[in-house]
Steps between C-alpha positions, in 0.01 A plus 500: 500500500643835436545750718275807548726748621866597301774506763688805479877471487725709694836593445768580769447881435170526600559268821797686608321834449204359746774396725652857496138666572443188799809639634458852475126457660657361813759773522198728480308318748802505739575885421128596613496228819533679846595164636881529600703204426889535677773496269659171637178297527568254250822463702309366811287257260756347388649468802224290586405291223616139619779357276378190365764214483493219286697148573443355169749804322780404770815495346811280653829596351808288529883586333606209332821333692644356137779705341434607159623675195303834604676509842419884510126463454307349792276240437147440640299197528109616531267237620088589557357369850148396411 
């Protein structure tokens, strides 16, 4: 079945131009706000965001003990815990 409605294509000028007025709106909006934000508040959220660790991407690295032809490159064996 074919379709009603013609989808209108959009090239990358007209969706960075959008993106550029999106922006600008929220500088406006921020401009006219009489809520005050401190200058280092992002500081203090990131200070407490919790870091998120993950075992799986755990890295053990070991020098190899053999003597090779690149004796002033180091060596590194890289195995994956899973």
């Amino acid at each position: 079945m074919p379709r009603s409605i013609v989808q209108r294509k959009v090239n990358k000028a007209s969706k960075a131009q959008r993106n550029r007025w999106a922006r600008a709106k929220i500088l406006q909006h921020i401009e006219e706000s009489d809520v005050y934000v401190a200058e280092d508040f992002h500081v203090k959220y990131f200070e407490c965001v919790p870091e998120e660790h993950f075992p799986e991407l755990d890295v053990e690295r070991v020098t190899a003990p053999v003597e090779t032809n690149m004796t002033g490159n180091r060596i590194v064996n890289i195995s994956f815990s899973f």
